[in-house]
C-alpha positions in Angstrom: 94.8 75.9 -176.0 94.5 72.0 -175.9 93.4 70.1 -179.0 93.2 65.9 -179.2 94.1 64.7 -182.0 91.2 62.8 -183.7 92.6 59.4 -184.2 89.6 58.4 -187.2 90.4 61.5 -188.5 94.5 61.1 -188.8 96.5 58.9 -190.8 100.4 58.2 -190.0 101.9 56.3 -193.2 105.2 55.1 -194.0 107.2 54.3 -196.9 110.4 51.9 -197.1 112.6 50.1 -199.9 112.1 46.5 -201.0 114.4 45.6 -203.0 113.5 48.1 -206.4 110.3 49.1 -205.3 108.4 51.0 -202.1 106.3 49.4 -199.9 104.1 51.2 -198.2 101.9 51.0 -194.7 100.2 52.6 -191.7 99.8 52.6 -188.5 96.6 53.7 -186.3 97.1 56.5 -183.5 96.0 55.5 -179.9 96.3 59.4 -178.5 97.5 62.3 -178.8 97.9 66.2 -177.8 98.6 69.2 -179.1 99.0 72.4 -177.3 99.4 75.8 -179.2 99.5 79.2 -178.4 98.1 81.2 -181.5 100.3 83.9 -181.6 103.1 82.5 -180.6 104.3 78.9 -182.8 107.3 78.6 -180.8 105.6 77.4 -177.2 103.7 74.4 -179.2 104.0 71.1 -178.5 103.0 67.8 -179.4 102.8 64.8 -177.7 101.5 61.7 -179.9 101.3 57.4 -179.3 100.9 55.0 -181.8 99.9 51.6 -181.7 102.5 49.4 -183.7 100.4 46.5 -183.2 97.9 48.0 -186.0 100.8 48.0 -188.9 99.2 47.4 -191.9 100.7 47.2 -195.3 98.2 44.9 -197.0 100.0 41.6 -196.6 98.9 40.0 -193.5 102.2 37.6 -193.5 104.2 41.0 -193.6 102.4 42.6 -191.2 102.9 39.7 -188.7 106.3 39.5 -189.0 107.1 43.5 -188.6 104.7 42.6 -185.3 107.5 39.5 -184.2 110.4 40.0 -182.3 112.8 39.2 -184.9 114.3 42.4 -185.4 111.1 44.6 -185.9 109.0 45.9 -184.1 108.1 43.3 -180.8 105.2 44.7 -180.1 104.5 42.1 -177.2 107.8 43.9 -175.6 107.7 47.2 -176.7 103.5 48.4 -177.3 103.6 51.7 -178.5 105.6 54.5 -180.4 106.1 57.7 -178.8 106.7 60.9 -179.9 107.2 63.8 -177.5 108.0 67.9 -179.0 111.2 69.3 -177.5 110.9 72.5 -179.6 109.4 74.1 -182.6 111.2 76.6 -184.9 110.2 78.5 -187.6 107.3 81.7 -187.6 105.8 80.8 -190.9 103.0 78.3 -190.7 102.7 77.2 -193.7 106.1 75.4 -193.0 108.5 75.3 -189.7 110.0 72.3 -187.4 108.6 70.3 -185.0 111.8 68.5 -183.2 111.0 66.2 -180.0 111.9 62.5 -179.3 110.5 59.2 -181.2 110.5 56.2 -179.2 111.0 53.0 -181.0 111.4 49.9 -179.8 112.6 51.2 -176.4 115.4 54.0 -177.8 114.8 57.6 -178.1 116.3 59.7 -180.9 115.6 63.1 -181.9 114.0 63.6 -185.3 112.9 67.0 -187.0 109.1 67.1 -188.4 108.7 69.3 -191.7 105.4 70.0 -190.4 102.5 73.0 -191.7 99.1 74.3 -190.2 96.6 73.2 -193.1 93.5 75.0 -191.6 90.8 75.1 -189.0 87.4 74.7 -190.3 83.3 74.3 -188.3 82.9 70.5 -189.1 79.1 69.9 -189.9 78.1 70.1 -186.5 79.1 73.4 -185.4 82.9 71.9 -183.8 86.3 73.5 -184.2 88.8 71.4 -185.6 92.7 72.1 -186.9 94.9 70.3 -189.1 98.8 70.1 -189.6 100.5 67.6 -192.2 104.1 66.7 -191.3 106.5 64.6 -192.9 110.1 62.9 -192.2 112.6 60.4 -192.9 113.9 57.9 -190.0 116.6 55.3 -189.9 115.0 51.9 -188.7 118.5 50.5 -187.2 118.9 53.4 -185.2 115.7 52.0 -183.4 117.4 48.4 -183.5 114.8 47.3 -185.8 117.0 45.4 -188.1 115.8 42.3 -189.9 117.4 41.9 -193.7 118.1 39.4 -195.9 121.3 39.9 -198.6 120.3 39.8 -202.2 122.6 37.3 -204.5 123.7 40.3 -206.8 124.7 42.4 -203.9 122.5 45.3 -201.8 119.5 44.2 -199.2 116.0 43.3 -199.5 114.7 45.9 -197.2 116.3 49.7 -197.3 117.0 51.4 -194.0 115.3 54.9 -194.6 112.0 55.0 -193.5 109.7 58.2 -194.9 106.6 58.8 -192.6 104.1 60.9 -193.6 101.0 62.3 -191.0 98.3 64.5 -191.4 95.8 65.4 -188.2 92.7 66.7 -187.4 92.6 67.8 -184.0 89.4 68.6 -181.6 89.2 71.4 -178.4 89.7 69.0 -175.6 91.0 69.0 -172.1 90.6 65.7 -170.8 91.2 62.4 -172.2 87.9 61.3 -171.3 86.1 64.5 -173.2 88.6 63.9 -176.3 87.3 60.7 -176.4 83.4 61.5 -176.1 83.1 64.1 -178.7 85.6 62.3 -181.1 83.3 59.1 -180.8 80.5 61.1 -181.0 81.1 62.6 -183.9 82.3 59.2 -185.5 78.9 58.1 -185.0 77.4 61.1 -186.8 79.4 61.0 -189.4 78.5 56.9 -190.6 74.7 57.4 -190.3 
């Protein structure tokens, strides 16, 4: 079965090092898919893109500069984050591993997803909707994004692990255009 994942309904945040503390941020979803076959976790697959240009860590100075080209995340050049399954493994649902290819900043690594199936519920209007919560750690200079600055007693100002964390609610859909409607749709029901 097809399910779009309902971008008001899904958050992707991150978490890096500044200097002795964490900063943290998100970043909005523009689409994405995921196809499962309930008795079988193994043939699932995800497809997901984010939109960098929507960063947001509270700082507006921040967030423009992780938007510039100097060593983050140019998103005049490079417009979205993609991230495409390549294989799940793992029977239990509750926990298994979502592997497939990030794109950053035009290079593709593989990453692993520690992801889980949190439920599927009848939202208020009679809909079907699932959820899955993921989480993983990335290394921001293996995507070239690598703007620093030394400190004077030694170390950097910014770390180079990156913790993401996601949850999703995902809709039946099996058109882009139908995602679309009934998401919206039910975005509009939901802030009367």
């Amino acid at each position: 079965m097809k399910w779009a994942i309902d971008a008001y309904h899904t958050s992707v945040t991150f978490t890096i090092r500044h200097m002795m503390s964490r900063v943290r941020g998100e970043m909005k979803l523009k689409e994405g898919w995921i196809d499962t076959d309930s008795d079988n976790l193994s043939n699932a697959s995800v497809e997901v893109v984010l939109d960098p240009a929507t960063i947001n860590t509270g700082v507006e100075m921040r967030d423009n500069h992780l938007r510039s080209a100097d060593g983050h995340f140019d998103v005049a050049n490079y417009p979205t984050i993609t991230f495409k399954s390549t294989r799940v493994e793992g029977t239990d649902p509750s926990h298994f591993k979502v592997i497939g290819d990030l794109t950053i900043h035009g290079l593709t690594r593989e990453v692993t997803l520690h992801a889980g199936f949190t439920g599927e519920v009848k939202d208020p209007w009679g809909n079907r909707r699932i959820g899955f919560s993921a989480e993983t750690k990335v290394y921001r200079k293996d995507f070239n994004l690598t703007w620093n600055q030394a400190l004077e007693a030694g170390g950097f100002v910014v770390g180079d692990e990156v913790k993401l964390d996601i949850d999703v609610e995902a809709v039946p859909a099996k058109t882009p255009a139908e995602a679309k409607e009934e998401i919206e749709a039910e975005a509009a029901l939901e802030s009367r």
